[in-house]
N, C-alpha and C positions, 0 to 999 in steps of 0.2 A: 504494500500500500504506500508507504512512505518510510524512507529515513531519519532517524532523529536521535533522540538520546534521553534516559532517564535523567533526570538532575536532581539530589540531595544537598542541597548547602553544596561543599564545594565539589563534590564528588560529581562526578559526567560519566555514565555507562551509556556508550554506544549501543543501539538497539533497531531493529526495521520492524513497521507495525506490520502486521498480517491480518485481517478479516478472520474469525475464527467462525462463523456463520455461514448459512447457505442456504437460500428460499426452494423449495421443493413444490410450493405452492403453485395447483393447476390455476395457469388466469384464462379467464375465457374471453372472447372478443363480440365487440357486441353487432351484429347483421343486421340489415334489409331483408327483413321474414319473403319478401314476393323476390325477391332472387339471388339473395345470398352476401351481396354487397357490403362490405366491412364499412361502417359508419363510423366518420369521421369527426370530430367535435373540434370547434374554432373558435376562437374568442371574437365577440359579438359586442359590442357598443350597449349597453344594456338601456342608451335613450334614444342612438338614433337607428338599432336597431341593427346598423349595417358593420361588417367585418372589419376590425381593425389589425394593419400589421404588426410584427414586432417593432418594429423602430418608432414607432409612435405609441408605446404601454412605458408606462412610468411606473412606480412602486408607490404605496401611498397607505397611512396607516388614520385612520377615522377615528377622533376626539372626541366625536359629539357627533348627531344624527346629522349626515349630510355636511359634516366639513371633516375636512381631511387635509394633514400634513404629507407635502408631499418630499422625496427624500430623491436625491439622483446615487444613481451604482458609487461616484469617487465618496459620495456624505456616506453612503454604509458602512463600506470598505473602514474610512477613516475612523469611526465611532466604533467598529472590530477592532479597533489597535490588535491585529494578529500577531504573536509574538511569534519567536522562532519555533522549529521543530524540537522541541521539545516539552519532555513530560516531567512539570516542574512540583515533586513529591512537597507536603509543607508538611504536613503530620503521618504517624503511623499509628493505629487503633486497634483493638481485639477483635479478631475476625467475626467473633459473635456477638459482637454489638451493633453490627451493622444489619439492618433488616434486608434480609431479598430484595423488598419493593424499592430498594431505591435504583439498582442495576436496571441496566438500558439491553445494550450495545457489545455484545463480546470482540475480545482482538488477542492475539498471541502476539508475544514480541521474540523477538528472535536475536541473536550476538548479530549487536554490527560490527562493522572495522575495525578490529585494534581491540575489544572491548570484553573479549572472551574472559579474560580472568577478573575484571570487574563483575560482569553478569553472573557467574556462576559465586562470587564473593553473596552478591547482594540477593541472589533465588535464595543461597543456602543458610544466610544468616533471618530472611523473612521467614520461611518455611520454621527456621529453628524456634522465634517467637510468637509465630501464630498472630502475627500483624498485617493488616492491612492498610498501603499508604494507600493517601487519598493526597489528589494534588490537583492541576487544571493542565490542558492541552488546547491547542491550537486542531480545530478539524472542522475540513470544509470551509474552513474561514469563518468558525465560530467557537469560541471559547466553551471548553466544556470540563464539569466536576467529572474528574474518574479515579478507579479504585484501583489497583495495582496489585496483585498478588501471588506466590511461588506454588506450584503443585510441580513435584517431580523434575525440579529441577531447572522449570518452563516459567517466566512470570509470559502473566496473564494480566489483560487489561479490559474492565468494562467502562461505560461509559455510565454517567452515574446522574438520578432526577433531584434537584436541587428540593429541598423541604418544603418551599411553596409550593415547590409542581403534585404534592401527595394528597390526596383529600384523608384531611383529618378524621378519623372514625369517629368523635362527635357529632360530626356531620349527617351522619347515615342515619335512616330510619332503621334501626338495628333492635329489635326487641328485647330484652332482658330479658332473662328466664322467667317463667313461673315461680319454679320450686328451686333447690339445691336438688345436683344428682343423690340418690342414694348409696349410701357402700354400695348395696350390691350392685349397683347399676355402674358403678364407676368399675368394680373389681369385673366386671362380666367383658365392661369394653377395653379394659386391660387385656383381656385375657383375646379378644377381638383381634388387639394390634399384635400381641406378641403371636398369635395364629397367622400374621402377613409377613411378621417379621423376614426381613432376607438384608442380600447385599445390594449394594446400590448397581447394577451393570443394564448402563442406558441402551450398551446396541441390540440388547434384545427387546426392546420397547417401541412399537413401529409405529406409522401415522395409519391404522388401519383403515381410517374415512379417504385417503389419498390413493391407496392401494386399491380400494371397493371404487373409487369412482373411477382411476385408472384403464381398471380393468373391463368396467362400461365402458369408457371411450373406444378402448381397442377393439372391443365385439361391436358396437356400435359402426366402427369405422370398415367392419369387414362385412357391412349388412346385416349381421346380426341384431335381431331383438331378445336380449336376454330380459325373465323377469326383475320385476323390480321387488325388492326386500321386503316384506311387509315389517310396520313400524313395530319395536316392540310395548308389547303393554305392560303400562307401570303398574308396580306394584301394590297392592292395595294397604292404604296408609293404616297404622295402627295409634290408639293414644298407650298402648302399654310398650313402654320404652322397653321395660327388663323384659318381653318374651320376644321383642321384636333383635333384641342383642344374644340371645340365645339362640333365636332361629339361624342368625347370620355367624356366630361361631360354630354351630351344629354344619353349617353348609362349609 
């Protein structure tokens, strides 16, 4: 993806980002049902109606209904102050005080130039503290919080949602219990989880709605009509929590 380097205070580990992601996702195109015609979509004048080119669309962000600041490409740019390539570490925290929900964006980094006995300094001394730095980067020409961390030897980097961008759980129409669980209800879905218990190994984990519709396409595509799945039906709800936790460790 890009060249660049870790930076701790004075220390510089040379590093190249990598993409550590990859969309599998079928996208579909949208046609003219009376003959097949891939439909186009164009940016339209939303007052006089008529198609505008690109060299005449400016950027513009709305204050208030109907007025709007407008901004030119060099004012963005400038207000980006993009710094260099690099990923400039400021803190390091306990891995598990950081919640999932804040991670974006995965990337691997890799030894850059010259940089090998630094990288594997700085994988093997993160890895030994079970820290994760958090720093800011330069990507896409937008300044972004990310998290930085060692598995195997490999630092790894996501891209990370600032505390505003999280909808607060206060928020939410979130119901509070009823009741307190009961021992037994609590010990029955103990016993629940430790019945699922295993190891974490993701490649046996597939996207199997991607596979099932795949696999229509390609019968599809050979003239075939295969059936279609019938939905399944949900199960029917119970209000007794402890036989409905019994039934599912029993299964």
């Amino acid at each position: 993806m890009w060249n660049g380097a870790v930076t701790i205070g004075a220390l510089t580990v040379p590093v190249k980002v990598f993409t550590a992601t990859q969309s599998h996702t079928v996208h579909f195109r949208e046609l003219h049902a009376s003959d097949g015609a891939p439909i186009e979509h164009r940016r339209v004048s939303s007052k006089s109606g008529r198609e505008v080119s690109a060299d005449k669309i400016v950027k513009g962000y709305e204050t208030s209904p109907g007025h709007w600041v407008v901004l030119s490409d060099d004012e963005i740019r400038a207000v980006e102050q993009p710094r260099r390539k690099a990923i400039e570490i400021e803190h390091f925290v306990p891995a598990d005080q950081v919640d999932p929900v804040h991670y974006d964006r995965a990337y691997y980094l890799g030894v850059g130039a010259g940089g090998r006995d630094a990288y594997a300094t700085l994988a093997a001394a993160m890895q030994r503290t079970g820290r994760v730095g958090v720093g800011r980067v330069v990507l896409r020409s937008r300044e972004q919080l990310v998290a930085l961390r060692a598995r195997d030897g490999v630092l790894r980097m996501s891209t990370m949602r600032f505390a505003d961008e999280l909808v607060a759980v206060d928020e939410l129409e979130i119901e509070e219990p009823r009741r307190a669980p009961t021992p037994a209800e609590v010990e029955m879905a103990r016993k629940l989880v430790d019945g699922l218990a295993g190891k974490w190994e993701p490649g046996k984990l597939h996207d199997s709605y991607q596979e099932r519709l795949l696999g229509y396409l390609r019968a599809r595509a050979k003239g075939k009509q295969p059936d279609l799945p019938e939905a399944d039906e949900p199960d029917e709800e119970t209000d007794d929590l402890l036989a409905a936790l019994k039934a599912s460790v029993a299964a």
